[in-house]
VOSE-711751 format. One record per residue (C-alpha): residue in three letters; x negated, y, z; residue number from 1. Coordinates in steps of 0.25 Angstrom, whole numbers, plus 2048, in hexadecimal, padded with zeros to 3 digits. Each point is the difference from the previous one (the first is absolute). Last residue first. Layout:
% residues N
code, c1, c2, c3, pos
ALA, X, Y, Z, NUM $
...
END
This chain:
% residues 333
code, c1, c2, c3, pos
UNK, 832, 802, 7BC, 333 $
UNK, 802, 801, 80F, 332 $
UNK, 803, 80F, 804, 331 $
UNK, 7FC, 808, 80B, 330 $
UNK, 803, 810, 801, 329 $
UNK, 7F9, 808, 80B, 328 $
UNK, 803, 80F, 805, 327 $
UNK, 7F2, 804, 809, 326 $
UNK, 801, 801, 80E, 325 $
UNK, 7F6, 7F6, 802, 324 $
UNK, 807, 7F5, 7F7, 323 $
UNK, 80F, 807, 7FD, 322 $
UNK, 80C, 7F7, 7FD, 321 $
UNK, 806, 7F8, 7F3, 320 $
UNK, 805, 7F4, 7FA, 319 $
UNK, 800, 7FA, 7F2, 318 $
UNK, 809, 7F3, 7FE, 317 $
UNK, 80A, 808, 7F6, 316 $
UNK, 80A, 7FF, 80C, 315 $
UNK, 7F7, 80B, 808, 314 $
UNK, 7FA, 800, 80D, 313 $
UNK, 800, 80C, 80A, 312 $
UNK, 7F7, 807, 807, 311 $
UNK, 7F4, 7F8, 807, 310 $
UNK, 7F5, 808, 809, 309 $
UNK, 7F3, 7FA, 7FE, 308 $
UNK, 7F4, 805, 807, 307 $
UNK, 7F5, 7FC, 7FA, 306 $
UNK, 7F6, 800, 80B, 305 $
UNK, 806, 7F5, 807, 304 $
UNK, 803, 7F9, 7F3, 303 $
UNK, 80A, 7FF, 7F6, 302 $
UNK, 801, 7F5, 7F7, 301 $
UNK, 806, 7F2, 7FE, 300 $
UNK, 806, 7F7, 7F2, 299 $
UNK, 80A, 7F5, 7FF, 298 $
UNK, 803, 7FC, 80E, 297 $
UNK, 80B, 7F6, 7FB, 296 $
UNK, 80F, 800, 804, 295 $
UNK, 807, 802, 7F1, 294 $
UNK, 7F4, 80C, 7FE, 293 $
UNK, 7F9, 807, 80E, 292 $
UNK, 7F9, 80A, 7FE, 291 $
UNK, 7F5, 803, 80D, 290 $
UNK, 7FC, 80B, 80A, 289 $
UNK, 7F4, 803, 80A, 288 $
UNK, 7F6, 7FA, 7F8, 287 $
UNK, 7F5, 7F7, 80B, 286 $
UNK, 808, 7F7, 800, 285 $
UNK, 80B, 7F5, 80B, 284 $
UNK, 80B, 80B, 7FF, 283 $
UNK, 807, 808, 7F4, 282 $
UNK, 807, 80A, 802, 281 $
UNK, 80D, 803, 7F4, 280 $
UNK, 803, 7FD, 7F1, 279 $
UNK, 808, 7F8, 7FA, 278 $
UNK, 805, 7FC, 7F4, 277 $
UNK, 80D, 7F7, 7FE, 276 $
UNK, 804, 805, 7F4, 275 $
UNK, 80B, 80A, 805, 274 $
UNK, 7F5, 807, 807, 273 $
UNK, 7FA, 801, 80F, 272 $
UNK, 7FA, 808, 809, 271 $
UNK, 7FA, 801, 80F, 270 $
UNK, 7FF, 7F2, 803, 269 $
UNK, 7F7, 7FF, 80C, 268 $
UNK, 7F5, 7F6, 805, 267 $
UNK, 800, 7F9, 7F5, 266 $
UNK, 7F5, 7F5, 800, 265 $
UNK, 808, 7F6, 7F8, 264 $
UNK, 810, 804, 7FF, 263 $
UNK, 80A, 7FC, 80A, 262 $
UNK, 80C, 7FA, 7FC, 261 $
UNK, 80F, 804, 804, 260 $
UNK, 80D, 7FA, 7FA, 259 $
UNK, 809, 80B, 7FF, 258 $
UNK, 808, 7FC, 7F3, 257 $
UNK, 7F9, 80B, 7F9, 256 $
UNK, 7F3, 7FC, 805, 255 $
UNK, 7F9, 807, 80D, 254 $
UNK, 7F3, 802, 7FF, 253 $
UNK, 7F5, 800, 80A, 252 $
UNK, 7F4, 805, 806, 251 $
UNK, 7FB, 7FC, 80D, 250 $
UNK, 7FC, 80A, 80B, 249 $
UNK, 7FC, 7F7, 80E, 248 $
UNK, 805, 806, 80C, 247 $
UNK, 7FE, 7F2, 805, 246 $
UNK, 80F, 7FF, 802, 245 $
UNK, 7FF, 801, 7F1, 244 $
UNK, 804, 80E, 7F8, 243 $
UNK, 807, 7FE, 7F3, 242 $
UNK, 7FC, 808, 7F3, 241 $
UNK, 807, 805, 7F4, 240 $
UNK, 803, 800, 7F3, 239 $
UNK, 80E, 7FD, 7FB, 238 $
UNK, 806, 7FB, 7F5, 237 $
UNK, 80F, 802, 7F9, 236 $
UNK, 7F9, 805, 7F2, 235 $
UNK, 7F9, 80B, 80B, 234 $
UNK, 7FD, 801, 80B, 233 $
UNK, 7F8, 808, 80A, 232 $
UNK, 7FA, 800, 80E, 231 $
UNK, 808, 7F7, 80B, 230 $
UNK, 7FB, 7FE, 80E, 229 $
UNK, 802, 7F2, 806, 228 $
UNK, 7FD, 7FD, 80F, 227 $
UNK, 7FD, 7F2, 803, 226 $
UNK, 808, 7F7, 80D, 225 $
UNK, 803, 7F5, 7F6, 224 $
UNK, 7F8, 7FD, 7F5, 223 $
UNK, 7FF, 805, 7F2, 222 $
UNK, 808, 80C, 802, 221 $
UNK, 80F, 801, 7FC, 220 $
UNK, 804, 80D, 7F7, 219 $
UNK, 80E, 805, 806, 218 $
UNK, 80C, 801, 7F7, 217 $
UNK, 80A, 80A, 7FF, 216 $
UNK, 80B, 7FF, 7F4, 215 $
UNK, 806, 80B, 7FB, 214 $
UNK, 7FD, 7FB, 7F2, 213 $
UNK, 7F1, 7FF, 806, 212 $
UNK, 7FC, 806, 80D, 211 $
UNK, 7F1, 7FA, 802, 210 $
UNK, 7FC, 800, 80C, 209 $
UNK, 7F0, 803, 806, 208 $
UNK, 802, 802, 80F, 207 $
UNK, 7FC, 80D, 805, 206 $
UNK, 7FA, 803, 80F, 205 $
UNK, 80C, 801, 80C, 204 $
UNK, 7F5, 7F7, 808, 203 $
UNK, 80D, 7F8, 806, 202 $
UNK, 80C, 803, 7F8, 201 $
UNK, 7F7, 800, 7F1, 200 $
UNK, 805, 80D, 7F9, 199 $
UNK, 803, 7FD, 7F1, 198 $
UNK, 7F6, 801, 7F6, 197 $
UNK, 804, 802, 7F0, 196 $
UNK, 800, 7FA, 7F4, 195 $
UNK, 80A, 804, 7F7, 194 $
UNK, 806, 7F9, 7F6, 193 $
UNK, 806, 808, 7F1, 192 $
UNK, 7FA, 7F7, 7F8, 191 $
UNK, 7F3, 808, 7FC, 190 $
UNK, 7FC, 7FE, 80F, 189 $
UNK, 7FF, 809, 80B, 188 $
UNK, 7F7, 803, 80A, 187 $
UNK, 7FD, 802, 80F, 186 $
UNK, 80C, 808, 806, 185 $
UNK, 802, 7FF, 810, 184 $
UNK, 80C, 7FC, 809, 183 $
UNK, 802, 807, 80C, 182 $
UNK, 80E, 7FD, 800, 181 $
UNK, 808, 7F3, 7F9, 180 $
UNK, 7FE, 800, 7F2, 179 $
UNK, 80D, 7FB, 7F6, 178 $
UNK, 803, 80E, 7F9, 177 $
UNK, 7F4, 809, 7FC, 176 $
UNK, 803, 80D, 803, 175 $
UNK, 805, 80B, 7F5, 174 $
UNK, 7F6, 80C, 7FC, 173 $
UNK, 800, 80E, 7FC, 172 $
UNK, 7F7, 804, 7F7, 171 $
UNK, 807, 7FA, 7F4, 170 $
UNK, 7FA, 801, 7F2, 169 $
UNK, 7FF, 7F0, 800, 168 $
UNK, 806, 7FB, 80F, 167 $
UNK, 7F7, 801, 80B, 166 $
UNK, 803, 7F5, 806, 165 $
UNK, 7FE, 7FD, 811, 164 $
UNK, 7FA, 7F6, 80B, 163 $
UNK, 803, 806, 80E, 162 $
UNK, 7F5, 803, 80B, 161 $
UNK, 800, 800, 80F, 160 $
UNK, 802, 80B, 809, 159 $
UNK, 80B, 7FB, 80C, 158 $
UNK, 80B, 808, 806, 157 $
UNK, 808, 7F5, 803, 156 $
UNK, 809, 804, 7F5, 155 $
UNK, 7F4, 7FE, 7F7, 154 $
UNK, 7F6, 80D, 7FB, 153 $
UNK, 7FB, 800, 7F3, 152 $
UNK, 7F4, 7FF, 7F8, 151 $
UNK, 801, 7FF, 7F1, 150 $
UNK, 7FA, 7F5, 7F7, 149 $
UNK, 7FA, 7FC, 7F3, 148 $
UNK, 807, 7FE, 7F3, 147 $
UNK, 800, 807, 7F1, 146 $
UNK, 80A, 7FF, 7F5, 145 $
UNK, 7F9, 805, 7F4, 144 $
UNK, 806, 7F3, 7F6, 143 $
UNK, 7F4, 7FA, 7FF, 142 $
UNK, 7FF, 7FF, 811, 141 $
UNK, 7FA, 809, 809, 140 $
UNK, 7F8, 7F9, 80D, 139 $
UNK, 7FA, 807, 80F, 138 $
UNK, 807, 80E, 801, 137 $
UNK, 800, 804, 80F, 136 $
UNK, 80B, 80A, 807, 135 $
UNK, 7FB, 807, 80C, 134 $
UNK, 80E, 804, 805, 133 $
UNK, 80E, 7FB, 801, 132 $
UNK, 80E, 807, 802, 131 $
UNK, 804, 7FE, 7F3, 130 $
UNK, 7F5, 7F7, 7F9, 129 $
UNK, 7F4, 806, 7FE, 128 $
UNK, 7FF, 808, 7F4, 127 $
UNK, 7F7, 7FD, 7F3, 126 $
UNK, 7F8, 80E, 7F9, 125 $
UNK, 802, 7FE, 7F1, 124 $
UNK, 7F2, 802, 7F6, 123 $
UNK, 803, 802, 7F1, 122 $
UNK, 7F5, 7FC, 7F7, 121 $
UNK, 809, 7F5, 7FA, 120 $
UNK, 802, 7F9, 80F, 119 $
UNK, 7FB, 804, 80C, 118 $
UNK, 805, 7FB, 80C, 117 $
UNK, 7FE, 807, 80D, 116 $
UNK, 7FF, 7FC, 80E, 115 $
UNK, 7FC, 80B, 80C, 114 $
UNK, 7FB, 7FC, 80E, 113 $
UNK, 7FC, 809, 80A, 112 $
UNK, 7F8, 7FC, 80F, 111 $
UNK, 7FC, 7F5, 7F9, 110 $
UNK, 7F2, 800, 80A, 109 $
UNK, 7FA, 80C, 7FA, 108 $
UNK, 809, 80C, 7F9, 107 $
UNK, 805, 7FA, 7F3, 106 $
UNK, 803, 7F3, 7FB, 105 $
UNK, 807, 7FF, 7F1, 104 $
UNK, 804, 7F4, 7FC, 103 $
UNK, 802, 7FF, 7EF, 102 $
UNK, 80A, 7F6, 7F8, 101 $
UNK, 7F9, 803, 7F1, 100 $
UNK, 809, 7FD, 7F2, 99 $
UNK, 7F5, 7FC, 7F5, 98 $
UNK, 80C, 7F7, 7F9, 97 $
UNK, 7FD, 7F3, 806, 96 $
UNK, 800, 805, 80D, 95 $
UNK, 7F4, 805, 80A, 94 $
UNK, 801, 7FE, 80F, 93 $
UNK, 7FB, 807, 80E, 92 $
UNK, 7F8, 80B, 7F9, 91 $
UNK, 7F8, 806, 80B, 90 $
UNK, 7FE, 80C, 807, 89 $
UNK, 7F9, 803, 80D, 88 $
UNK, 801, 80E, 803, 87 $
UNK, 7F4, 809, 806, 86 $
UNK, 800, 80A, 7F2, 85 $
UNK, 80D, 802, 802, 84 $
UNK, 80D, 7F7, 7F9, 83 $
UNK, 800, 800, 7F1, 82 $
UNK, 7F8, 802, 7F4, 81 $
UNK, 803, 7FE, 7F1, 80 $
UNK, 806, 7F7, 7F7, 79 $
UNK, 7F0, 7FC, 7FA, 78 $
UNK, 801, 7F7, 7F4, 77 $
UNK, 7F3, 7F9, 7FC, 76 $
UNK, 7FF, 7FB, 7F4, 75 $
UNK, 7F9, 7F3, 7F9, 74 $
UNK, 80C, 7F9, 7FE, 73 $
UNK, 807, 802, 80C, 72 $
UNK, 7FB, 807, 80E, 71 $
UNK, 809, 808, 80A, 70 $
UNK, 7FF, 80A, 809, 69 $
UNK, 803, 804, 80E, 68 $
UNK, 7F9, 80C, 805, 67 $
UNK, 7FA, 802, 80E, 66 $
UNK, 7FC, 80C, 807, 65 $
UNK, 7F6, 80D, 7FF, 64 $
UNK, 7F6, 7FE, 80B, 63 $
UNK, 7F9, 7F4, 7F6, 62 $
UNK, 809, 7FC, 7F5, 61 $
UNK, 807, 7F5, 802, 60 $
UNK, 805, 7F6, 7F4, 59 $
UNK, 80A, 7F7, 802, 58 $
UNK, 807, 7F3, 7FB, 57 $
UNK, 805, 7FA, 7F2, 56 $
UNK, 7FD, 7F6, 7F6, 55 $
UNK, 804, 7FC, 7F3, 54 $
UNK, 7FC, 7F3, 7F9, 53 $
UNK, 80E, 7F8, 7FD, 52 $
UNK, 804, 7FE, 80E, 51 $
UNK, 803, 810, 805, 50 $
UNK, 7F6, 7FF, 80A, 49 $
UNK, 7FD, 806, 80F, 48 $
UNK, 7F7, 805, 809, 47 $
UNK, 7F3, 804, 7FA, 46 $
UNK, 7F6, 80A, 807, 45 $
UNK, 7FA, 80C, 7FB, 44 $
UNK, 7F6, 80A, 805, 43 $
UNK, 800, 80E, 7FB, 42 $
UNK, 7F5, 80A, 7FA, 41 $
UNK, 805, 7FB, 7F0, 40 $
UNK, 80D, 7F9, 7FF, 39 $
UNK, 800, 7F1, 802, 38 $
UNK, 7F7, 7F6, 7F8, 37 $
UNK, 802, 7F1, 801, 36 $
UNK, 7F7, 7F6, 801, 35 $
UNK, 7FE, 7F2, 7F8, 34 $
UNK, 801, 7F2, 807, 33 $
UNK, 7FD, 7F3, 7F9, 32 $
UNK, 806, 7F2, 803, 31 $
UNK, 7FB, 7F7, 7F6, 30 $
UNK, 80B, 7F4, 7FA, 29 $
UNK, 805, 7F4, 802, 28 $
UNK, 7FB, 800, 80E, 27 $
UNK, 7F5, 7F6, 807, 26 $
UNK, 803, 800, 80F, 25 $
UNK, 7F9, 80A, 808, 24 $
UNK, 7F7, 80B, 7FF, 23 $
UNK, 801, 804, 7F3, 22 $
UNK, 7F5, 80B, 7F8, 21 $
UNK, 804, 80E, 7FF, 20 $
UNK, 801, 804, 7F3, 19 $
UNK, 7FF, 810, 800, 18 $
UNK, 807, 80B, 7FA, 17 $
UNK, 7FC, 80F, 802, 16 $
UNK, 7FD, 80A, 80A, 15 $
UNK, 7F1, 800, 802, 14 $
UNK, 7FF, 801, 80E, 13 $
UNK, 80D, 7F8, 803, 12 $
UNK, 7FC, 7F5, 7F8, 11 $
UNK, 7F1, 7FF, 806, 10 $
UNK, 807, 7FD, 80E, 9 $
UNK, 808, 7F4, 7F9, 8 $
UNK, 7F4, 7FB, 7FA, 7 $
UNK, 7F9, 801, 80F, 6 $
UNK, 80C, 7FA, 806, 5 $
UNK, 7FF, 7F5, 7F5, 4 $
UNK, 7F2, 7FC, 802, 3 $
UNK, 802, 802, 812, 2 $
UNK, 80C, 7F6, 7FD, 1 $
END
């Protein structure tokens, strides 16, 4: 790993594409990553993708703020600054049609919190729900509708969360029928199923369910007595990890009909695509994360000085993040 660590150190100071060699099982193809440029004077990160080679995510300038912007077919599209030059901005969610679900922080320790879609250029400031505060935008679906979560107050006088929709050119949203209180949103699926974590009675921590055709189900663990958390999903999968009674990290995925497997030396799955691919921490190496193909570590990097921090992956098998602060793209071809 010191070899690739080095190559991958070189990428950054040059810019441009470089094969990497693989570090795991043999692939059909050569996993290569390539940088991204942001605007000039600003440091960019990815967030989120639009599924056919799009990419979104920020870009802050120093003592100014931070811009969300957008990268297709060789252009960089800037939609301009929000928040003060101390907020924490990140685009939670990109759609098929370029549209961005955005959080705002401002103010230290989510003391404000503003969400915004942007669709067409044209940015549209979410409300809470009535009588709520501190909404949060986690997913947007293809046809603009965007869900996260408000906080509210019970009748008890309790502050927990409700899971809402932004409906398409609607800032005003509806809540989420079928999810007891305090329940939080995690991700959402092309069909229409949420993933979400509902408060545990004894810890009071999020337990991965999937709310599918108004059905709630709960992810089971490998074993008995194990903590599951819940990362992503997609095509009716989810990535994930379960927690032993060791406090052991293992990485799983949950199938469509909810059988559960772990994956070898994940410690974590962060993402996943409707094909299967994976990407998350990897345990048991020297590289800090892994690919993982139809339950095979496919390929590893990252390092302890190559700090990866993972973004979003694509349907097109390509996926993306920041290595040292940098905006990353990694592709198998």
């Amino acid at each position: 790993m010191k070899i690739a660590s080095s190559l991958a150190a070189l990428a950054l100071a040059v810019g441009s594409a470089l094969v990497l060699p693989n570090t795991a099982s043999a692939a059909t193809c050569t996993w290569s990553s390539s940088t991204l440029s942001g605007p000039a004077g600003a440091f960019s990160t990815i967030y989120a993708t639009d599924n056919s080679g799009g990419w979104a995510g920020t870009a802050y300038f120093s003592f100014v703020g931070n811009h969300v912007i957008a990268w297709k077919n060789g252009t960089i599209t800037d939609y301009g600054e929000i928040g003060s030059s101390s907020a924490n901005v990140a685009v939670a969610d990109e759609n098929r049609t370029g549209a961005l679900a955005v959080n705002v922080t401002d103010g230290g320790e989510a003391q404000t919190k503003s969400e915004y879609r942007i669709n067409g250029g044209q940015w549209q400031q979410l409300a809470p729900l009535p009588g709520g505060t501190r909404p949060e935008v986690k997913s947007i679906n293809d046809a603009g509708d965007v869900y996260g979560t408000t906080e509210m107050v019970n009748s008890s006088g309790i502050t927990g969360s409700v899971v809402v929709r932004w409906p398409a050119n609607q800032a005003t949203p509806v809540q989420v029928a079928g999810l007891p209180f305090d329940t939080t949103m995690i991700d959402l699926d092309d069909d229409g199923t949420l993933l979400v974590g509902t408060p545990d009675p004894k810890t009071g921590g999020p337990v991965p369910h999937l709310l599918r055709n108004g059905v709630l189900t709960a992810l089971p663990p490998l074993s008995n007595g194990e903590t599951t958390n819940g990362d992503a999903i997609a095509n009716g999968r989810v990535a994930g990890d379960v927690i032993t009674k060791s406090i052991q990290l293992i990485g799983t995925v949950w199938e469509s009909n909810l059988s559960v497997h772990s994956l070898p030396n994940l410690q974590e799955g962060m993402l996943i695509n409707r094909n299967d691919l994976v990407v998350g921490t990897l345990t048991g190496s020297g590289a800090t994360n892994g690919v993982w193909r139809n339950g095979t570590l496919e390929y590893s990097f990252g390092s302890t000085s190559n700090y990866v921090a993972l973004g979003a992956v694509s349907d097109d098998g390509t996926f993306g993040g920041d290595i040292n602060s940098v905006p990353t793209v990694w592709q198998c071809s």
